[in-house]
C-alpha positions as CSV (number, residue, x, y, z in Angstrom):
1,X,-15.0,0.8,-11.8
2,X,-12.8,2.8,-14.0
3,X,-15.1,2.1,-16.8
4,X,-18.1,2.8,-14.8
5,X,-16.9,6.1,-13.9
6,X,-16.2,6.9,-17.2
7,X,-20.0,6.4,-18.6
8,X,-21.8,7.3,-15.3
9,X,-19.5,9.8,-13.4
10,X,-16.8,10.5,-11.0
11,X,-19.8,9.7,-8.1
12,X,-21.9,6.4,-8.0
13,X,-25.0,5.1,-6.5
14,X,-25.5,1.1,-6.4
15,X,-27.1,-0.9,-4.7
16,X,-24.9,-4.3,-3.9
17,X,-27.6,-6.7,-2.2
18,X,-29.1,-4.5,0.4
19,X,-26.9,-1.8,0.4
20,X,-26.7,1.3,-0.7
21,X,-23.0,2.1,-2.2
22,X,-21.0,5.3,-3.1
23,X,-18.3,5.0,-5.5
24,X,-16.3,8.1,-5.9
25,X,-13.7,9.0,-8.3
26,X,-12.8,12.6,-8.0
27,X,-10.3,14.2,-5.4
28,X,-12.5,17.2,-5.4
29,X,-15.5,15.2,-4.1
30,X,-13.5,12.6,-2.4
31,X,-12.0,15.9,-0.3
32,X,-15.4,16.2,0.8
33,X,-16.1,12.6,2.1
34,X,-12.5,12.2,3.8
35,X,-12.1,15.5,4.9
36,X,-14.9,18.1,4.7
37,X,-17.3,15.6,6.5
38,X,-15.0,13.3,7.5
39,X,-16.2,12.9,10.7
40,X,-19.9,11.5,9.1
41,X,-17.9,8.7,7.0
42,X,-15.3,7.6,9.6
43,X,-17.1,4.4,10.2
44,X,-16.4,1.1,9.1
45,X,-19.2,-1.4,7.5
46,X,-20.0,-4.7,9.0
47,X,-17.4,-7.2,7.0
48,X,-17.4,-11.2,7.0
49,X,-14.1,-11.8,6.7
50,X,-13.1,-8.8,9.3
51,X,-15.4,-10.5,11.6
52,X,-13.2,-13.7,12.0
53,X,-9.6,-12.3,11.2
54,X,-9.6,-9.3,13.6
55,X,-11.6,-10.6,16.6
56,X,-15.0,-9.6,15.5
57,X,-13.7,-6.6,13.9
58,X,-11.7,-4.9,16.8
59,X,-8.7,-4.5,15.1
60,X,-7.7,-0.9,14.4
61,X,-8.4,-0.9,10.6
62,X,-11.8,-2.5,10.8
63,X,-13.4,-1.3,13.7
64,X,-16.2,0.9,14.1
65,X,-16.0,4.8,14.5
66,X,-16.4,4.8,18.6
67,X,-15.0,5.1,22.0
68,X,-13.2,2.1,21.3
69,X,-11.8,3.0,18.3
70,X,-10.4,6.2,19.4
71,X,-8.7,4.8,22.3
72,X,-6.9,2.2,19.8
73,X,-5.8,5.0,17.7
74,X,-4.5,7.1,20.5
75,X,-2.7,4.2,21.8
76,X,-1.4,3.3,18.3
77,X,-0.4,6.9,17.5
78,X,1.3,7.8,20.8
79,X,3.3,4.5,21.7
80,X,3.1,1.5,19.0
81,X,3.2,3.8,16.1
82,X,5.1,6.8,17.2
83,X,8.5,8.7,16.4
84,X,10.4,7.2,18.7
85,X,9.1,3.7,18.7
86,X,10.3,3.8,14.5
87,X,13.4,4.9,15.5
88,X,13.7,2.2,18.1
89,X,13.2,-0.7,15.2
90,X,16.1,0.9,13.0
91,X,18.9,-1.2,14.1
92,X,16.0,-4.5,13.5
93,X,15.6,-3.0,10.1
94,X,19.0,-2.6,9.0
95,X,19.5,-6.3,10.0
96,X,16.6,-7.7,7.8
97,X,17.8,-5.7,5.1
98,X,21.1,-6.4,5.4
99,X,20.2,-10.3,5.2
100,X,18.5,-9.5,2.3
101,X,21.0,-7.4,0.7
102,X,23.3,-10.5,1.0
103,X,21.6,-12.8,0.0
104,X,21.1,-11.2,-3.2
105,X,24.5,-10.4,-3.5
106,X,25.5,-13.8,-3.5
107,X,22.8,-14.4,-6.3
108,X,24.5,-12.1,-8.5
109,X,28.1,-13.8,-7.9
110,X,26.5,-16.9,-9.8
111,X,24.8,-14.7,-11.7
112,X,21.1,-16.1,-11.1
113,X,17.6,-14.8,-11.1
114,X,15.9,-14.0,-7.8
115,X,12.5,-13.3,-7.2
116,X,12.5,-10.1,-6.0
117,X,8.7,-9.7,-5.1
118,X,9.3,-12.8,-2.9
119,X,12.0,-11.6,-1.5
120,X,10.7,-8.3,-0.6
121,X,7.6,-9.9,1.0
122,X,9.4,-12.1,3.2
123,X,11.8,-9.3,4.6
124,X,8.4,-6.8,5.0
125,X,6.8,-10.3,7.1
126,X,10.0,-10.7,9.0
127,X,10.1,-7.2,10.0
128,X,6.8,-7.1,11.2
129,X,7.2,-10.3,13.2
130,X,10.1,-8.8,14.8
131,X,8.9,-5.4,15.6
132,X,5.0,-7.3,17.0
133,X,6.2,-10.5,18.1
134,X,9.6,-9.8,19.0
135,X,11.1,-12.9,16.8
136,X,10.6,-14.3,13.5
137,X,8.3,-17.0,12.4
138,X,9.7,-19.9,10.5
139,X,8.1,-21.6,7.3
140,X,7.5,-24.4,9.2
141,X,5.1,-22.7,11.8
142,X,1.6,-21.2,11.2
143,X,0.8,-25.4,10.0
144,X,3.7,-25.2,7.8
145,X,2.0,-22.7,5.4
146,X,4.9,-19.5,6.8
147,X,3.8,-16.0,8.5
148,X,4.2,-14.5,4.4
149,X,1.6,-17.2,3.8
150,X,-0.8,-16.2,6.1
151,X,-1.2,-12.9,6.0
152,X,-1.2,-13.3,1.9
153,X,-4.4,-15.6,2.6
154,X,-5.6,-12.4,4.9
155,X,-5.5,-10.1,2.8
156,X,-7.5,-12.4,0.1
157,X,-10.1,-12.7,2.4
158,X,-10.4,-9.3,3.3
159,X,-10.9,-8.5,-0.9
160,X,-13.0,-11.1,-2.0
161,X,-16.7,-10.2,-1.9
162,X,-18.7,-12.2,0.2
163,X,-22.6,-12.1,-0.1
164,X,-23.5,-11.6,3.2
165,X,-21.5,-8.1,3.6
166,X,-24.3,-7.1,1.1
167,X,-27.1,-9.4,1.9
168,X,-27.2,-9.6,5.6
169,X,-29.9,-11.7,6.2
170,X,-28.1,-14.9,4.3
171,X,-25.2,-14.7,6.5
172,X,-26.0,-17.6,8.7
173,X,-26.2,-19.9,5.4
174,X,-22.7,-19.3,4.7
175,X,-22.8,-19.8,0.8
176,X,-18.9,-18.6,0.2
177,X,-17.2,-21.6,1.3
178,X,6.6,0.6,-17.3
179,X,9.4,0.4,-18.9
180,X,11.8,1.6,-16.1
181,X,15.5,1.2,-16.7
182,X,16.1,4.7,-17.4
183,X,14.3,5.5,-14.1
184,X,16.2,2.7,-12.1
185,X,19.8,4.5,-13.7
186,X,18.9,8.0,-12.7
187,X,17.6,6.8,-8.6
188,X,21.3,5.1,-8.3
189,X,22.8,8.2,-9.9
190,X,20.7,10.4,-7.4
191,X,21.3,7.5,-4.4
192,X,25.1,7.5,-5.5
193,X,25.7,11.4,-4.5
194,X,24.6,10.7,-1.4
195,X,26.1,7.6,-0.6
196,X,29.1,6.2,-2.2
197,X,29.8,3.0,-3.7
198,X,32.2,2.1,-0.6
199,X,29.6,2.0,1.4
200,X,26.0,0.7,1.9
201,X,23.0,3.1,2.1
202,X,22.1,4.2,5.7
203,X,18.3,5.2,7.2
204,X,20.2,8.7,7.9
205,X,21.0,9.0,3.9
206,X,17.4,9.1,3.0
207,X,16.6,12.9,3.7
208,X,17.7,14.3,1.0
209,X,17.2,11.5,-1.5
210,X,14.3,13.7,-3.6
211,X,14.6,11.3,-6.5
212,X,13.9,8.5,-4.7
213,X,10.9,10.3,-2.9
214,X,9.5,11.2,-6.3
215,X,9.6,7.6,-7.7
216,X,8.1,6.5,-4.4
217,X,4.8,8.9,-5.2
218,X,4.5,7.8,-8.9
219,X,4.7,4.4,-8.4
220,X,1.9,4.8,-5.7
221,X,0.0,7.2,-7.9
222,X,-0.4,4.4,-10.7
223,X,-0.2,1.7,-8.6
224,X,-1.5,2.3,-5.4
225,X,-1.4,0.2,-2.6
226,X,-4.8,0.0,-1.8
227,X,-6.8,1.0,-5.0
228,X,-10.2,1.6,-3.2
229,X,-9.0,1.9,-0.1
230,X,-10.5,0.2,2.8
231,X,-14.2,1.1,2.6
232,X,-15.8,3.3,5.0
233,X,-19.6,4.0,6.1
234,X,-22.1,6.9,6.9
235,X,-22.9,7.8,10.8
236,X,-25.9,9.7,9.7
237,X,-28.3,11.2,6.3
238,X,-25.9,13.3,4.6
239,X,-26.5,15.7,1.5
240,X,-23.6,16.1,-0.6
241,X,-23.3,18.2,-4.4
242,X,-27.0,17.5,-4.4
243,X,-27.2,13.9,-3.8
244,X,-29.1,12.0,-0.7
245,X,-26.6,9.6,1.3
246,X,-28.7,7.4,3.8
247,X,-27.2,6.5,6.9
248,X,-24.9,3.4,6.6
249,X,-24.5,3.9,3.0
250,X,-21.1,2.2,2.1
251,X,-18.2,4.6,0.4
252,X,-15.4,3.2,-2.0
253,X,-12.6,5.7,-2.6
254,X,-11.4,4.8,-6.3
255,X,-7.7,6.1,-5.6
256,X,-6.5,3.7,-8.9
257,X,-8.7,6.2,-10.5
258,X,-8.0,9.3,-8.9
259,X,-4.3,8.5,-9.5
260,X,-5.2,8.6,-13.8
261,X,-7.4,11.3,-13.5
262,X,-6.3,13.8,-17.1
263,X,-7.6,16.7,-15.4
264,X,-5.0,16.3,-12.5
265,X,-2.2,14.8,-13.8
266,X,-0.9,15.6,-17.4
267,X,0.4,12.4,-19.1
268,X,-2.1,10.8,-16.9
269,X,-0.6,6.6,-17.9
270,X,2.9,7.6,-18.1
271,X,5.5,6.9,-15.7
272,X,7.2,9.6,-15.2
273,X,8.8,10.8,-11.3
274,X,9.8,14.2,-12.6
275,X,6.5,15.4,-12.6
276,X,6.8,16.1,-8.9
277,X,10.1,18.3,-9.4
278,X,9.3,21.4,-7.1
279,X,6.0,19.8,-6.3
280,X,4.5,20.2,-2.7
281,X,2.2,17.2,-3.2
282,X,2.6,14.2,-0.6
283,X,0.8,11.2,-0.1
284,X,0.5,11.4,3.8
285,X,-3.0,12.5,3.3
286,X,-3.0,16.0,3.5
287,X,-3.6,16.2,-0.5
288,X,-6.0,14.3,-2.1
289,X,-4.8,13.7,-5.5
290,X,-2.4,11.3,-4.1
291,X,-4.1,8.9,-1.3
292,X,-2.2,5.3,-0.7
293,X,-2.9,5.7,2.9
294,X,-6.3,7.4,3.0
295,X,-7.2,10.5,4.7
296,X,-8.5,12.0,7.8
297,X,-9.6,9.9,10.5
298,X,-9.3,6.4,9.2
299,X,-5.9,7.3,7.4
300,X,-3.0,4.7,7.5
301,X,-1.8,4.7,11.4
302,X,1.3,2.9,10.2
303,X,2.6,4.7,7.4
304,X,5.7,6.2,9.3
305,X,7.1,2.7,9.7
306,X,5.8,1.0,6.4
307,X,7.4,3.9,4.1
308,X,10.8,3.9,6.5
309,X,11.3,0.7,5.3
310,X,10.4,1.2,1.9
311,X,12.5,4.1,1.6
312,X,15.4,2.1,3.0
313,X,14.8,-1.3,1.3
314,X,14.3,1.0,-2.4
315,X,17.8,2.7,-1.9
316,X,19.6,-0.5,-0.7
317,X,17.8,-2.2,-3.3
318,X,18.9,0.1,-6.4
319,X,22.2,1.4,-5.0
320,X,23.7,-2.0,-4.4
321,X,22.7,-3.9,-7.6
322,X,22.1,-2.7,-11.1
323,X,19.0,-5.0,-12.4
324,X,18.9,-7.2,-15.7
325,X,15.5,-9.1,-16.8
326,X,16.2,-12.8,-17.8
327,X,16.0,-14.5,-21.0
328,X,16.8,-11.1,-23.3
329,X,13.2,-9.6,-22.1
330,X,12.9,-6.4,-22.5
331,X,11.3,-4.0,-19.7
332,X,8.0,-3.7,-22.6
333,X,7.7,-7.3,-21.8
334,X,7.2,-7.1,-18.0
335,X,3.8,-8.6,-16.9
336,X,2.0,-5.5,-14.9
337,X,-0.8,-7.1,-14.0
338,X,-2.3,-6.5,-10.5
339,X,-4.3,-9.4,-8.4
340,X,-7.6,-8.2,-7.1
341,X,-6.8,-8.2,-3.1
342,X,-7.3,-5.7,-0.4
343,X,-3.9,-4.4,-1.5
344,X,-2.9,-5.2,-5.2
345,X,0.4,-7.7,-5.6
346,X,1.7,-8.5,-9.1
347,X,-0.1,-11.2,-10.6
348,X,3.3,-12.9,-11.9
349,X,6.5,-12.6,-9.6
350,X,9.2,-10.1,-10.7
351,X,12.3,-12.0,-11.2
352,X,15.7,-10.1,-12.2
353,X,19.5,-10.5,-12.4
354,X,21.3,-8.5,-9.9
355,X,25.0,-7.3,-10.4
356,X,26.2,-6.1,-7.4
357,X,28.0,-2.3,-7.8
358,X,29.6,-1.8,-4.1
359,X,33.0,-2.0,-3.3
360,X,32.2,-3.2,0.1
C-alpha cells in the first residue's frame, strides 16, 4: 500500500472483486473522511469472518452504522467503558501486573531469557477475562488451545482476505477453507523521579510521566496498532477533492502510512520520542496525524482502559528491570518485522534478560 501510494497518490480507487475501494494516505484527506463527513463513512462493510465471530456482526466494532449501533455505543461509553468502571478494575490490574512483575523477577534471579511479547499477551488476555468474565481462563479451556490462543486466531480471521467480502455472490461456495537502549535508560531515568527504586510504580504515578507518554505516541506512530484501521463504508454518493464515491464504497485508512508521512513528521523512519517535547498532538483521535484508535464515530470505545494498562504495564515494565538481549545481539539485530493481522504482532517473539533494579 505504501508503495502504491507512493506511485499513484495519497487517495486510491480499486476495485477488489465487486467493490469499489478507497485507500487513503494523507491526514489532510483522511480528516475529511473521519471527521468532516464522518457521519457518511461511519458504516461498517459486510465481512465473512465478522459474520461468524461477533454474532453476525453485532458486536460493537463491526456492526453497521444504525439504531443498534448507537445504542451499543452509548451503553459501552456510559457504563462498560466509562471513568469510573476503569477505575473500578485498578486494583484487578495491579494484581495481574503484579504476577507478572514477579514472575519476571524471578527470571532475572537465574538470570534467564523470558519472552516478553508472550508474556505481555497473556497478562492483556487475563485482564480482559477478569474485567468481562469476571475470572480467568486456563490453558486448558477453550479445547485446550488457552483464551491468548483464541483470540490470536480472531484476530487472524478478521485480517485475512476472504473472497467473498469482495465477491459476494461466491459466498455460499466457501472457497477459503529500533535500536532502543538509549530510549529504554532515559524512560527509567524519567520513571525513577517519580517513583523511587523502593518502591513499585503505582496507576497514580503515571500523570506526570511525559516521557513515557511520548514513547507511548512514537511507538504507535511507527508501529501502529491497527495500520489500516478497521475499514469503514459509505451511507450514501459522496463527492470528495473532486473524486465520485458511490455508495457502499469500502475506505482503508493507511495510518502505517500516515505515521511516515515526510511532510508531517521530520525524520519521518527514526525513532525518536523527543519530537513530541512541548507538542499538543495526541492519539485519542482529535488529531489526525496520529490515529491508533481511529477517529470520530467508529473511534476506539476502549482506549481509556487498553492505554491505562499500557501505561501501567510500560512503567512497571522499565522501572523494575533494566533489559539485556541474549547471545551478545545487539539492539540492530532485533527482528522488527510485523505479521499481517487485524492488529500487527511481531513476527518473531521478543525475548530479553531482565535485572531487576528495586530495592523492594
Amino acid at each position: 500500500m505504501h508503495k502504491l501510494a507512493e506511485k499513484y497518490g495519497t487517495v486510491m480507487y480499486m476495485r477488489l472483486g465487486s467493490v469499489p475501494t478507497i485507500v487513503v494516505s494523507s491526514p489532510k484527506v483522511a480528516e475529511l473522511f473521519l471527521k468532516t463527513h464522518n457521519h457518511v463513512f461511519a458504516n461498517r462493510p459486510p465481512l465473512e469472518a465478522a459474520k461468524y465471530l461477533s454474532y453476525d456482526q453485532k458486536g460493537l466494532a463491526f456492526a453497521p452504522y444504525g439504531p443498534y449501533w448507537r445504542n451499543m455505543r452509548k451503553l459501552c461509553t456510559l457504563e462498560l467503558l466509562s471513568n469510573h468502571k476503569n477505575n473500578s478494575f485498578n486494583s484487578m490490574r495491579k494484581d495481574e501486573i503484579d504476577l507478572l512483575i514477579e514472575s519476571i523477577k524471578q527470571a532475572s534471579y537465574e538470570r534467564v531469557a523470558v519472552d516478553l511479547s508472550a508474556k505481555v499477551s497473556s497478562v492483556g488476555a487475563y485482564i480482559s477475562c477478569r474485567m468481562i468474565f469476571g475470572k480467568k481462563y486456563t490453558d486448558k479451556e477453550f479445547g485446550g488451545k488457552g483464551f491468548t490462543s483464541v483470540i490470536h486466531d480472531g484476530m487472524q480471521l478478521m485480517a485475512v482476505p476472504n473472497l467473498s467480502d469482495y465477491i459476494p455472490q461466491i459466498a455460499p461456495l466457501d472457497l477459503q477453507a529500533r535500536e532502543k537502549s538509549s530510549d529504554n535508560e532515559e524512560t527509567s531515568k524519567r520513571i525513577g523521579r517519580k517513583g523511587t527504586l523502593n518502591r513499585m510504580v503505582e496507576e497514580s504515578d503515571l500523570e506526570g510521566l511525559n516521557y513515557l507518554d511520548m514513547v507511548i505516541k512514537e511507538t504507535f506512530r511507527l508501529h501502529p496498532v491497527a495500520p489500516l484501521l478497521i475499514p469503514h463504508m459509505s451511507t450514501e454518493d459522496i463527492t470528495l477533492k473532486g473524486f465520485h464515491i458511490p455508495k457502499n464504497s469500502r475506505v482503508f485508512i493507511n495510518t502505517w502510512v500516515i505515521g511516515r508521512d515526510p511532510t508531517v513528521w521530520s525524520d519521518a523512519e527514526k525513532f525518536f520520542p523527543e519530537r513530541f517535547v512541548g507538542s499538543n498532538i495526541d492519539f485519542r483521535g482529535k488529531d489526525i496525524e496520529l490515529l491508533p484508535f481511529g477517529s470520530g464515530r467508529r473511534s476506539c470505545p476502549g482506549m481509556l482502559i487498553g492505554m491505562t494498562t499500557v501505561r501501567l504495564l510500560l512503567a512497571r515494565l522499565v522501572h523494575s528491570f533494566d533489559w539485556e538481549l541474549p547471545d551478545g545481539m545487539l539492539p540492530s539485530e532485533l527482528d522488527m518485522t510485523e505479521v499481517f493481522s487485524l492488529v500487527t504482532p511481531r513476527a518473531t517473539p521478543l525475548v530479553a534478560i531482565p535485572i531487576y533494579r528495586l530495592t523492594v
